[in-house]
C-alpha positions as CSV (number, residue, x, y, z in Angstrom):
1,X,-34.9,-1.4,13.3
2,X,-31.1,-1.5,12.3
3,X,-29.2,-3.3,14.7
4,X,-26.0,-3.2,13.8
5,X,-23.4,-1.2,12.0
6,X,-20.3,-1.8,10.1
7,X,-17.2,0.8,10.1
8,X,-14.0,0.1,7.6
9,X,-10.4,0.8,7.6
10,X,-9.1,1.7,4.2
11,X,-5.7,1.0,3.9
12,X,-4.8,-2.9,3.8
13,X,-9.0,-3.2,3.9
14,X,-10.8,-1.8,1.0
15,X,-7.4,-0.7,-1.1
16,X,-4.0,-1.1,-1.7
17,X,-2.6,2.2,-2.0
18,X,0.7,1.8,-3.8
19,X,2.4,3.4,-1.1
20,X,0.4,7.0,-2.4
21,X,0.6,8.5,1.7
22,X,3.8,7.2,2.1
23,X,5.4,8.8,-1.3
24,X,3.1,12.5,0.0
25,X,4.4,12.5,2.9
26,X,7.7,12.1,2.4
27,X,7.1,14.7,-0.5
28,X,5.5,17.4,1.8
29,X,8.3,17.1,4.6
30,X,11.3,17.5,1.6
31,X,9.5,20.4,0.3
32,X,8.7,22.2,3.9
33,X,11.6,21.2,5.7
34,X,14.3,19.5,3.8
35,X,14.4,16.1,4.8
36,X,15.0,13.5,2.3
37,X,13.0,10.3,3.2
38,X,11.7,11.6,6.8
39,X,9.3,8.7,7.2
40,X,12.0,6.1,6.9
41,X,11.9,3.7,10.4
42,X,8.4,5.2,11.1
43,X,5.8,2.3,11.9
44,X,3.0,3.6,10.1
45,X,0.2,0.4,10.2
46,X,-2.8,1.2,12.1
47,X,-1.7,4.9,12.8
48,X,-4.0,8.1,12.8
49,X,-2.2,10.7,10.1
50,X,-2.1,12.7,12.9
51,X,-0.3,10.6,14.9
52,X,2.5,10.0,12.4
53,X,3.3,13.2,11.3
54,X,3.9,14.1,14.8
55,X,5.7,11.7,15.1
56,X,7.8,12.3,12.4
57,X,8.1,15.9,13.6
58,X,9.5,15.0,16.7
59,X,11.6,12.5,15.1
60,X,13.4,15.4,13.8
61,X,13.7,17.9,16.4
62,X,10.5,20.0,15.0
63,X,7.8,21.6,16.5
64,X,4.8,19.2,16.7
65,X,1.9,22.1,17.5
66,X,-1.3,22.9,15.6
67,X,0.0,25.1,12.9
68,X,3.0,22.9,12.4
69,X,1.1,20.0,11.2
70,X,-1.8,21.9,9.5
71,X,1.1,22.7,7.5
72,X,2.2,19.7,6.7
73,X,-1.7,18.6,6.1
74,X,-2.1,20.7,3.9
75,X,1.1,20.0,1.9
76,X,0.3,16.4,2.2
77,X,-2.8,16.0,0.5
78,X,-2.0,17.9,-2.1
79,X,0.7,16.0,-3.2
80,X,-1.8,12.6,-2.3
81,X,-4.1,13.8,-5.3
82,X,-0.8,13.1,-7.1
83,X,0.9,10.3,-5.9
84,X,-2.5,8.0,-5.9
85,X,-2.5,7.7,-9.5
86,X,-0.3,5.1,-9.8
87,X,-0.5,1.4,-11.1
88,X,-0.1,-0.2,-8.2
89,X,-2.6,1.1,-6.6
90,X,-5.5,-1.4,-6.3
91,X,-9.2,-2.4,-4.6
92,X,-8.5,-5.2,-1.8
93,X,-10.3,-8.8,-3.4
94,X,-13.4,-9.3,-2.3
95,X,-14.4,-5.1,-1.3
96,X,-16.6,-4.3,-4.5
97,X,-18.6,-7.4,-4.2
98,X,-19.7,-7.7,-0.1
99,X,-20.4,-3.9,-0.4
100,X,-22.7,-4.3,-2.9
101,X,-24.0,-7.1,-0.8
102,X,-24.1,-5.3,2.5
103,X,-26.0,-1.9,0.0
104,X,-28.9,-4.5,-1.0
105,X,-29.4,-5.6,2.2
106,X,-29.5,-1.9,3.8
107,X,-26.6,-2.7,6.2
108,X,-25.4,0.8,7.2
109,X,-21.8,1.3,6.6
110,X,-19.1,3.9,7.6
111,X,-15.5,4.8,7.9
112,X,-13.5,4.2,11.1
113,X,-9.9,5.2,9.9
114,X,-6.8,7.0,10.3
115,X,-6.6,8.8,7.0
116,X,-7.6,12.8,7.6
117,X,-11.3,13.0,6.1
118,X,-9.9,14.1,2.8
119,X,-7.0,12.0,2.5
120,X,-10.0,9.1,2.4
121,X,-12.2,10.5,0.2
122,X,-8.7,11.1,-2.5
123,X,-7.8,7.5,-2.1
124,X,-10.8,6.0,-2.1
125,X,-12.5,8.4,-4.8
126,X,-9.9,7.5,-7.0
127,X,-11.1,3.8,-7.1
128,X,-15.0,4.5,-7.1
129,X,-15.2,3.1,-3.2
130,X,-16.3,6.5,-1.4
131,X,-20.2,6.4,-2.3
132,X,-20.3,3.6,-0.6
133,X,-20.0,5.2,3.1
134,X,-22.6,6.9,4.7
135,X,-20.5,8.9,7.2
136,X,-17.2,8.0,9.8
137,X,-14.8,8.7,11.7
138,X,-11.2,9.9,10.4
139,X,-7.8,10.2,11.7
140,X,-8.6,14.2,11.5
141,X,-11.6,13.9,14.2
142,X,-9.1,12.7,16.9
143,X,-5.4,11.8,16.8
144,X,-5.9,8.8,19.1
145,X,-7.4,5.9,17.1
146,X,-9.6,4.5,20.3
147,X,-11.6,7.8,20.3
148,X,-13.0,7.4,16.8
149,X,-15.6,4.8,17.5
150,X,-17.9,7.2,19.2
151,X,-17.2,9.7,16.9
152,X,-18.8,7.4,14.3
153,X,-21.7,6.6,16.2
154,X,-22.5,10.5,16.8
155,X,-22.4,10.8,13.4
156,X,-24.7,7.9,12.4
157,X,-27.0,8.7,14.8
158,X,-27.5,12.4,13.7
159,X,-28.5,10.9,10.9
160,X,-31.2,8.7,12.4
161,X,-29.0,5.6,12.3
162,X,-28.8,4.6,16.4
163,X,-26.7,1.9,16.7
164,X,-24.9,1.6,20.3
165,X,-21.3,0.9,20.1
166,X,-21.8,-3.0,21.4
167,X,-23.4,-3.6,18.2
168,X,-21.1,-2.1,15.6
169,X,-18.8,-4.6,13.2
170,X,-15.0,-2.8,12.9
171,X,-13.0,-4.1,10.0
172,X,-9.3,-3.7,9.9
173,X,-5.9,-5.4,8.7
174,X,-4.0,-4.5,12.0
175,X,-4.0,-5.1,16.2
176,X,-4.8,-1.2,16.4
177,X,-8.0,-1.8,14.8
178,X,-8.8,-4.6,16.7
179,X,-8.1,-2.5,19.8
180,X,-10.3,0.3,18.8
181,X,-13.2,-1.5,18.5
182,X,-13.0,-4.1,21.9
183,X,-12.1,-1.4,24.5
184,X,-15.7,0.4,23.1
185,X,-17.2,-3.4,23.3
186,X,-17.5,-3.6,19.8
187,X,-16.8,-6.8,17.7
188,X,-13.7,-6.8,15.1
189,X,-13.5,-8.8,11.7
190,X,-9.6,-8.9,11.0
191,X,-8.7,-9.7,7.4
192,X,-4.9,-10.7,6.5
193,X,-4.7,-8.8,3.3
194,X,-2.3,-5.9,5.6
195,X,0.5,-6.6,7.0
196,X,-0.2,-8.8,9.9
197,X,-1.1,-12.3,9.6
198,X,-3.9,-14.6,11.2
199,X,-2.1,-15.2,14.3
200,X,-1.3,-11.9,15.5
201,X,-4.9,-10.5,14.8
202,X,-6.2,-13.5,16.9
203,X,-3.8,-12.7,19.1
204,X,-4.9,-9.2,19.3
205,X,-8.4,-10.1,20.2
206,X,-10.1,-10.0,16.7
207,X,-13.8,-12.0,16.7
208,X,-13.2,-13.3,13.6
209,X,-10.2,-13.4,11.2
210,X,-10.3,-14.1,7.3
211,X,-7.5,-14.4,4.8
212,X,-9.2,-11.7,2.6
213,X,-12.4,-9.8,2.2
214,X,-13.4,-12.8,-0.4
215,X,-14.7,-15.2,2.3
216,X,-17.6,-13.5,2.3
217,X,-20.2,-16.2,3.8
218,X,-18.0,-15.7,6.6
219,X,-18.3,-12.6,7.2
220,X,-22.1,-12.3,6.6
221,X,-22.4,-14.7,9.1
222,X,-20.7,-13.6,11.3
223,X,-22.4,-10.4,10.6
224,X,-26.1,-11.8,11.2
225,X,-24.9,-13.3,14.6
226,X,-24.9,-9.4,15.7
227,X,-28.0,-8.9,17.1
């Protein structure tokens, strides 16, 4: 019986981009609308894509409906299959190994992030990380990041994997993950490799926080202690 299941945030968790979303969507807002760097003073850590480019929207006195930001999807991604072929983009220390780990040991795991569905399979294709995922939730399924937990969970379960939310593992690099995960009653592993540090993830409410993805004893402990 599989008792427990473990979603990931990409960005600042499994990969450094090199700033790839941040470069598109500046791109896709200069060639739709104009604007020159439209993302600059936008807080962008632990944020749905939908979320953002609304933001941004409104930011600049544009519409934020439907067909407005399906248009700046659209542009967005297509410049993302660009901009993530860069050198700086990079796998998080630590990712390659534990998921091979948690793939002997027939841990499920999944996706719980704010990239759009295919914005996380670009980034994470491009570094040979997306076979590792089963299924997930994506900042596409719901613009509110605390409504993507159960979105994962239908999906696991349609495919036979039932795993109630109490017993699913969320990793993320930011309060927002953290947050997504306890007001379902799941646990959170935090990992310092984003841009917050260990005392502001504790802070946050994370069950356990690690400097990187490298501690991995930690984790796996952790991990069996989910029951």
């Amino acid at each position: 019986m599989i008792s427990r299941l473990v979603l990931f945030d990409i960005d600042g968790t499994l990969m450094d981009s090199g700033r790839a979303g941040t470069r598109a969507l500046d791109r896709a807002f200069l060639d739709l609308f104009g604007l020159r760097g439209a993302f600059e003073g936008i807080s962008m850590a632990g944020k749905t894509d939908i979320q953002i480019i609304r933001e941004c929207l409104r930011m600049h006195g544009l519409s934020d409906g439907p067909r407005e930001v399906e248009r700046v999807i659209r542009a967005y991604t297509a410049l993302l299959a660009e901009e993530i072929e860069n050198p700086e983009r990079s796998v998080m220390a630590g990712v390659v190994d534990l998921l091979e780990v948690l793939k002997a040991g027939g841990v499920p795991t999944g996706l719980l992030t704010g990239n759009i569905e295919e914005g996380a399979r670009i980034k994470l294709g491009s570094i040979g990380l997306y076979g590792y995922f089963t299924a997930g939730a994506f900042g596409s399924d719901h613009e509110d990041r605390d409504m993507l937990l159960p979105v994962a969970v239908k999906r696991f379960s349609a495919l036979g994997i039932r795993v109630p939310p109490e017993r699913c593992i969320v990793i993320g690099d930011t309060p927002r993950d953290v947050r997504c995960a306890r007001v379902h009653g799941a646990s959170c592993i935090a990992v310092c490799t984003g841009p917050y540090g260990r005392d502001a993830l504790a802070e946050a409410g994370a069950d356990l926080v690690l400097e990187s993805l490298e501690e991995r004893e930690a984790f796996l402990g952790f991990l069996s202690a989910v029951v």
